[in-house]
C-alpha positions as CSV (number, residue, x, y, z in Angstrom):
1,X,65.3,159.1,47.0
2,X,67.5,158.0,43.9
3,X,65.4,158.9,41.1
4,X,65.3,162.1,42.7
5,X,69.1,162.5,43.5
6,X,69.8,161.4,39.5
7,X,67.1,163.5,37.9
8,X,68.8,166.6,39.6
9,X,72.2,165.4,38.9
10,X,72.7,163.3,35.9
11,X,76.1,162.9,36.1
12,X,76.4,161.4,39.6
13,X,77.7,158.3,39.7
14,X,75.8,155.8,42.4
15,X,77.9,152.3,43.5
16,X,75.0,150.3,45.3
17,X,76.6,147.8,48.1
18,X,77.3,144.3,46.6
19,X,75.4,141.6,48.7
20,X,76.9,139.5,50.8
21,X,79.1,136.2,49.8
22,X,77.8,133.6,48.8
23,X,74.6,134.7,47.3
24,X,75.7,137.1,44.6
25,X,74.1,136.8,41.5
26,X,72.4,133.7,42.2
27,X,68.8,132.9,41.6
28,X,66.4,131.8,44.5
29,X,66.4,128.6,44.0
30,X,70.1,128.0,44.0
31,X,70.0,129.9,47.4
32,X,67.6,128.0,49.0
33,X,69.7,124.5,47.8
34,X,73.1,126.8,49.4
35,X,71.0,127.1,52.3
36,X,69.9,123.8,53.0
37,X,73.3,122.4,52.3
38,X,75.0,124.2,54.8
39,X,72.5,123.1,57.4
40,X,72.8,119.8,56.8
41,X,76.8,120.2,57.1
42,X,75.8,121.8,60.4
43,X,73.9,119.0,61.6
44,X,76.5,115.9,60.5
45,X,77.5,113.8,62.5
46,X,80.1,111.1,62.1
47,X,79.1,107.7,62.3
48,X,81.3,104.3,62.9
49,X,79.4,101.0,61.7
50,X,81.3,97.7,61.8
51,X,80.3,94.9,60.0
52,X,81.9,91.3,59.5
53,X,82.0,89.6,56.0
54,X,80.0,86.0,56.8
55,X,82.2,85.1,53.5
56,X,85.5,85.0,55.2
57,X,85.2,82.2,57.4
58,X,84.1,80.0,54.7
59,X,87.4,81.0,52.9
60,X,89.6,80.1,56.0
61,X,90.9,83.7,57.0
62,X,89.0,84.4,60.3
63,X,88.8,87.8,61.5
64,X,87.3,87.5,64.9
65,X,88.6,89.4,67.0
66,X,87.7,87.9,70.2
67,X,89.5,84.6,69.3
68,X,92.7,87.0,70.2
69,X,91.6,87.8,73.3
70,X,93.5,86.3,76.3
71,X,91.5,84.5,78.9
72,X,91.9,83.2,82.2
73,X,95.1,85.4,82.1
74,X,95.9,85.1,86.0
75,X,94.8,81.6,86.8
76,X,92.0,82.8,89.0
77,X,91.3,79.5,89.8
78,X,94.4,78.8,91.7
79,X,94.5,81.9,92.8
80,X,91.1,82.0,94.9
81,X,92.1,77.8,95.8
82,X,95.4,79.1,97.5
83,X,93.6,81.8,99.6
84,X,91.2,79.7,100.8
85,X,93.6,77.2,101.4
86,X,96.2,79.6,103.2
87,X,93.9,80.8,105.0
88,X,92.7,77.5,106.5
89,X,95.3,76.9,109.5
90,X,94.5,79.8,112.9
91,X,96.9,82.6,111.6
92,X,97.5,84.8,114.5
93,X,95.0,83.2,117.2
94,X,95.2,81.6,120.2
95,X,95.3,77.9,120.4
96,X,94.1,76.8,123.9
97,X,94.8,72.8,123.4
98,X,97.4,71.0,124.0
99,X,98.7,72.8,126.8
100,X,102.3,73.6,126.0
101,X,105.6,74.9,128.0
102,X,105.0,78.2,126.6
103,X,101.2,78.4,127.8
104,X,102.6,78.4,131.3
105,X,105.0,81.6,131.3
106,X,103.8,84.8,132.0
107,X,102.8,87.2,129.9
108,X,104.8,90.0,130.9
109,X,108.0,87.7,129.9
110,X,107.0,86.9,127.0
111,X,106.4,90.3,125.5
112,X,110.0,91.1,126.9
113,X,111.0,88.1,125.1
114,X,109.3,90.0,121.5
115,X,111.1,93.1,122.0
116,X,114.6,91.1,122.6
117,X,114.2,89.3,119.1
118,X,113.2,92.4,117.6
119,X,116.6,94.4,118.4
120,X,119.2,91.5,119.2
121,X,119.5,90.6,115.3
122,X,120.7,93.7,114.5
123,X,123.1,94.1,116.9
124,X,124.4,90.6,116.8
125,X,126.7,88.5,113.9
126,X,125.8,86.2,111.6
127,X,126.3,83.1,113.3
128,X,124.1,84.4,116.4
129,X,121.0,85.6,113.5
130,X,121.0,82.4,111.8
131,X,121.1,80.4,115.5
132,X,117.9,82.6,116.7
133,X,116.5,81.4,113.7
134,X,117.1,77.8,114.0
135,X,115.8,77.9,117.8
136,X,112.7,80.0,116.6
137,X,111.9,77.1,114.4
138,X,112.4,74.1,116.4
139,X,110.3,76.1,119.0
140,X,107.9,76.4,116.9
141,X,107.8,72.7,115.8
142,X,107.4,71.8,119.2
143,X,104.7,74.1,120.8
144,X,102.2,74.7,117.1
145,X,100.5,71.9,115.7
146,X,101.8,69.7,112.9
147,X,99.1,71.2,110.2
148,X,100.1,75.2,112.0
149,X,104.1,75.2,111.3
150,X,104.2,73.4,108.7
151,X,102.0,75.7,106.7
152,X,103.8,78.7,108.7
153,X,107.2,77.8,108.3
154,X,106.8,77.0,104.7
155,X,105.9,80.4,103.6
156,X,107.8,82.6,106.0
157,X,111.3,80.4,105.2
158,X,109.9,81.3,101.6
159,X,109.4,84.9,101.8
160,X,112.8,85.1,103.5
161,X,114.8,83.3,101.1
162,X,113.8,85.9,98.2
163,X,114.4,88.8,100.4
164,X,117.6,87.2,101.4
165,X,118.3,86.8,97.2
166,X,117.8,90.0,96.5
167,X,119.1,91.7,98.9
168,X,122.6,90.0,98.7
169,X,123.2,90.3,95.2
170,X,121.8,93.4,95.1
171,X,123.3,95.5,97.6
172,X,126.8,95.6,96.3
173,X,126.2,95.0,92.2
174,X,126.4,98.3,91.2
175,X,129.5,99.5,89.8
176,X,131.1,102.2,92.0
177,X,131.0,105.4,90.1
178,X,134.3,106.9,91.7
179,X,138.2,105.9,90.6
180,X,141.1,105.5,92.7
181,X,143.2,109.1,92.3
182,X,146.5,107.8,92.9
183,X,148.8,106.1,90.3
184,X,149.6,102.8,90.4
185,X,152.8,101.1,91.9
186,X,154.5,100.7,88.6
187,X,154.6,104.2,88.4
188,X,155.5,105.4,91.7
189,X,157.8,102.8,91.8
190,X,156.9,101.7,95.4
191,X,155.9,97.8,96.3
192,X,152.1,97.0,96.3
193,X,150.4,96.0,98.8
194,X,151.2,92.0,100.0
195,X,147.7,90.0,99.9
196,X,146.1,88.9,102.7
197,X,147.4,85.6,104.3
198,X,144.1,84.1,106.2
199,X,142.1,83.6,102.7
200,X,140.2,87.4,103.4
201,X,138.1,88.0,100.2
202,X,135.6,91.1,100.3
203,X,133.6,89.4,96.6
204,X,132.3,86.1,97.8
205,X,130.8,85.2,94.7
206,X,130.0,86.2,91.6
207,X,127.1,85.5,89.0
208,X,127.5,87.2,86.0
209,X,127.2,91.0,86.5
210,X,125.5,89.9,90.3
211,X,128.2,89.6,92.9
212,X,127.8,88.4,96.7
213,X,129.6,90.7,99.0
214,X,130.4,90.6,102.4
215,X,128.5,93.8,103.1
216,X,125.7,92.5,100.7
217,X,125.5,89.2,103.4
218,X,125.6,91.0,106.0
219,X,122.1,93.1,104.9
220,X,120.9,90.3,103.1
221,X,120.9,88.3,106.7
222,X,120.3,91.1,108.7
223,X,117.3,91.7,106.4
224,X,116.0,87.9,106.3
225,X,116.9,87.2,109.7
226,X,114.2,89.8,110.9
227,X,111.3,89.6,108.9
228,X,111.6,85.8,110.3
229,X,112.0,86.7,113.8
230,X,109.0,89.4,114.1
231,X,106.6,86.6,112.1
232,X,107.5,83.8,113.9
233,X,108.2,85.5,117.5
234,X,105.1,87.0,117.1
235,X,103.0,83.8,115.6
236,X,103.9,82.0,118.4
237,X,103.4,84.6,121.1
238,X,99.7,85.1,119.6
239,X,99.1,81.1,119.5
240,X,100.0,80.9,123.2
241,X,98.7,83.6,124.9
242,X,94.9,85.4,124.5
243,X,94.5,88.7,124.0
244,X,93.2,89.7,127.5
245,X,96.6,88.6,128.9
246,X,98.4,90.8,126.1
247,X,96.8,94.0,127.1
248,X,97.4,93.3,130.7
249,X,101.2,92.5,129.8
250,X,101.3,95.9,127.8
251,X,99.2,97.8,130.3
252,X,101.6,97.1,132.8
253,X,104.8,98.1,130.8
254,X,103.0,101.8,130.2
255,X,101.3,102.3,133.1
256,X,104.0,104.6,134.5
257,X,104.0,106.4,130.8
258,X,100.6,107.7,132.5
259,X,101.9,110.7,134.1
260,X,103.5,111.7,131.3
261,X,100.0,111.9,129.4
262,X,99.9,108.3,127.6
263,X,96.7,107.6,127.1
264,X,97.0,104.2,128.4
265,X,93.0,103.3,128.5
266,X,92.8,103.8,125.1
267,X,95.8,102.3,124.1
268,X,95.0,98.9,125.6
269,X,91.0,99.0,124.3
270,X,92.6,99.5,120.8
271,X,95.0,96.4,121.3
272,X,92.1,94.2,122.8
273,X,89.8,95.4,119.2
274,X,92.7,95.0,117.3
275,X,93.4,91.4,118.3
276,X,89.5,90.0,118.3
277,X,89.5,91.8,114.8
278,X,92.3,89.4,113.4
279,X,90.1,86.6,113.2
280,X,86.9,88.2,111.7
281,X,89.6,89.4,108.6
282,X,90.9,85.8,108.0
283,X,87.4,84.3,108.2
284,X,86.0,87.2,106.2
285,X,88.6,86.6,103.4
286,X,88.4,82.9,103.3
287,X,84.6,82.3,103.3
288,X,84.8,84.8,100.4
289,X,87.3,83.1,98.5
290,X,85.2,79.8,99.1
291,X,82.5,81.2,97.9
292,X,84.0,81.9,94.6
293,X,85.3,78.7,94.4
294,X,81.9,77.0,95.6
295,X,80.1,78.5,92.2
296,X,82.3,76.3,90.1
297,X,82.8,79.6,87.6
298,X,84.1,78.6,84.1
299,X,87.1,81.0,84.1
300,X,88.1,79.7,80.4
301,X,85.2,81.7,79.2
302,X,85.6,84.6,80.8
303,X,87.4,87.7,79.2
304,X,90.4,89.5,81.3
305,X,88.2,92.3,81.9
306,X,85.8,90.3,83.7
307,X,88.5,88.5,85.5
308,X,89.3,91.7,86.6
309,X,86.0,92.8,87.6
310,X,85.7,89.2,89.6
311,X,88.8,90.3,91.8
312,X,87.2,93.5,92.3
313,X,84.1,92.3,93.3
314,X,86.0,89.9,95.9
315,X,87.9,92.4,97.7
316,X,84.9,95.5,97.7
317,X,82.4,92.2,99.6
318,X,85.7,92.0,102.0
319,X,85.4,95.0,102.8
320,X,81.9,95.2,103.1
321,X,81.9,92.4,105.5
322,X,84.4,93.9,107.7
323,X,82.7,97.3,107.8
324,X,79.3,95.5,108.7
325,X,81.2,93.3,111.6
326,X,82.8,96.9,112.2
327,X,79.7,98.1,112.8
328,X,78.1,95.4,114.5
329,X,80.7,95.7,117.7
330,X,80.1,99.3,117.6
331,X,76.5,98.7,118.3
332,X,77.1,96.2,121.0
333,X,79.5,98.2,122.9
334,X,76.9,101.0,122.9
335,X,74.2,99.1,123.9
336,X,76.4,97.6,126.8
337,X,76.7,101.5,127.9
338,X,80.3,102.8,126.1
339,X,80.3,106.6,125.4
340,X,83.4,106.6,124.4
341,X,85.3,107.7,128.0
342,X,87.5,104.3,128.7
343,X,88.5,105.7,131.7
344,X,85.1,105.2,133.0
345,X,84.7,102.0,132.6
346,X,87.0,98.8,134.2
347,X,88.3,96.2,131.3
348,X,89.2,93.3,133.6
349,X,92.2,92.1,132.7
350,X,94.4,88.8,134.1
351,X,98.3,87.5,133.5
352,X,96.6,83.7,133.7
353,X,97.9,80.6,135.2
354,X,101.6,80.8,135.1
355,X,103.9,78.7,137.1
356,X,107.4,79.8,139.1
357,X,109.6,77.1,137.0
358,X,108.8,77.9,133.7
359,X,108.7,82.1,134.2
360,X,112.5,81.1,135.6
361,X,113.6,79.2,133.0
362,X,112.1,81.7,130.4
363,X,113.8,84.6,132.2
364,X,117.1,82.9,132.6
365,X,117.4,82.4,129.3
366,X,116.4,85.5,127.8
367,X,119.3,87.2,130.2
368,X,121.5,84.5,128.9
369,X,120.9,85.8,125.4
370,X,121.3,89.5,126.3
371,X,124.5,89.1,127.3
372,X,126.1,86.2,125.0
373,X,125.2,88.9,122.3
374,X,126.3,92.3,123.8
375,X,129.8,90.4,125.0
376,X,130.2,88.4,121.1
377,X,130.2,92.2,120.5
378,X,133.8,92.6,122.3
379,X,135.1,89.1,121.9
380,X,135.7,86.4,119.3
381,X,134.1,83.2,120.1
């Protein structure tokens, strides 16, 4: 078509199209060298190699990495040795030898007697708190075993003490953010105010920029003197009474909830569960943590990552224990015929042995304690 085009015009001027970038005016062969270049750009791939120099430990100068690695970070050792050995003493379960003062009182008292030194604290000063404590623990010494409070009252007087720490020098520390508005008395030219004659001081002490206030005791006790009185109240309940007369105690305080729609069957099959389920959790997590320690693991040469993984391992076999025992009572309560309608089926439950002396003396005293705290609330002993 162009021969023709220029024969029959000769002076037309014809631009032909350039080729494409980058292969103008280059030979074939340095295309096909362009081309395979770019393909193997294409296909790169970076690559990492690490290698270690053999010659630098002969000169002293030690690069090994691993040498900087910390190990046995969290003293697993100890660590699994005090869970087994916490766990060691009944926690929460019913000790049926020796028969003690508090075996003998009935049930029904004694859960009136938990929900007393679950309110009174708060309501009450802080010469009453710290007297319901001393009487919880001297109780306590007297009905549990020797090797029971001891390893009881050690940790709860413990966890106490730091909650009573922080709390009191924590409560009122901060500086206020707001400033007295009104000038002083050199100003106005009135008379400040006389101090207090009876010694009253607000600060109590002071530790640097930690003070001790009253308000700060007052939480600080309020705080400590709880946490004591709803472990041990309710470690000692649990040690002196089975479960069976628990749920008949607690069925009988909301049975006349029933009209109202309580679902009191279920409630008290969920509380007798819930207590037989204790045990299986403490034995679950101690023959674990036995276990552990039985293997006699070398935890110097482990890495903190699989220290880490060892804790991990320990508490997802907890759990799978618990799940199978979970399942296990599951199956037996189907088998024995349990669909799953409570109201169908009769849980026999008894108050025990109680005697008329000791259910006196336990009442007597708990009305005596009512009411030396709601009058110490009016008058200044």
């Amino acid at each position: 078509m162009y021969p023709k085009l220029l024969s029959s015009n000769p002076k037309l001027l014809v631009i032909f199209p350039s080729p494409p970038s980058p292969y103008t005016f280059r030979t074939p062969p340095e295309i096909l060298s362009l081309r395979l270049q770019l393909n193997s750009l294409r296909k790169l791939k970076s690559q990492i190699s690490c290698t270690t120099n053999s010659n630098n430990e002969a000169d002293g100068s030690t690069k090994n990495w691993e040498k900087w690695v910390p190990r046995n970070l969290f003293a697993a050792e100890k660590v699994f040795g005090t869970i087994s050995g916490a766990t060691s003493s009944p926690i929460a379960q019913y000790i049926s030898s020796p028969t003690t003062f508090l075996h003998t009182v009935d049930p029904r008292i004694k859960m009136a007697w938990l929900l007393a030194l679950c309110i009174l604290p708060a309501k009450s000063n802080i010469g009453i708190r710290v007297g319901i404590v001393i009487y919880l623990s001297l109780l306590s010494i007297c009905i549990q075993p020797t090797e029971v409070w001891k390893d009881q009252l050690g940790r709860v007087f413990l966890l106490c003490g730091v909650l009573f720490v922080l709390l009191g020098l924590s409560t009122d520390s901060a500086p206020s953010l707001l400033s007295s508005r009104s000038p002083p008395s050199l100003l106005t030219g009135l008379s400040t105010l006389p101090a207090s004659f009876e010694g009253y001081r607000y600060v109590i002490m002071k530790l640097g920029p930690l003070q001790l206030t009253r308000k700060g005791l007052s939480a600080a006790s309020t705080a400590a003197c709880l946490t004591f009185t709803i472990f041990q109240s309710a470690s000692l309940c649990l040690t002196t009474t089975t479960s069976e007369q628990l749920a008949f105690a607690l069925r009988w305080f909301i049975l006349p909830f029933s009209s109202l729609g309580v679902p009191v069957a279920e409630v008290i099959l969920t509380l007798l569960l819930s207590l037989r389920f204790i045990n299986l959790v403490f034995d679950e997590v101690r023959n674990v943590a036995l276990g552990i320690v039985s293997r006699r693991i070398n935890w110097h040469q482990l890495t903190t990552l699989e220290t880490i993984d060892v804790f991990f391992t320990y508490i997802r076999r907890i759990f799978k224990n618990i799940n199978n025992h979970a399942e296990q009572i599951s199956q037996a309560m189907i088998v024995r015929g349990f669909r799953g309608d409570c109201n169908s089926y009769k849980v026999l439950l008894s108050a025990g042995s109680s005697t008329t002396i000791a259910n006196v003396v336990s009442f007597s005293c708990l009305v005596g304690l009512i009411s030396f705290v709601t009058l110490s609330r009016y008058f200044y002993f």
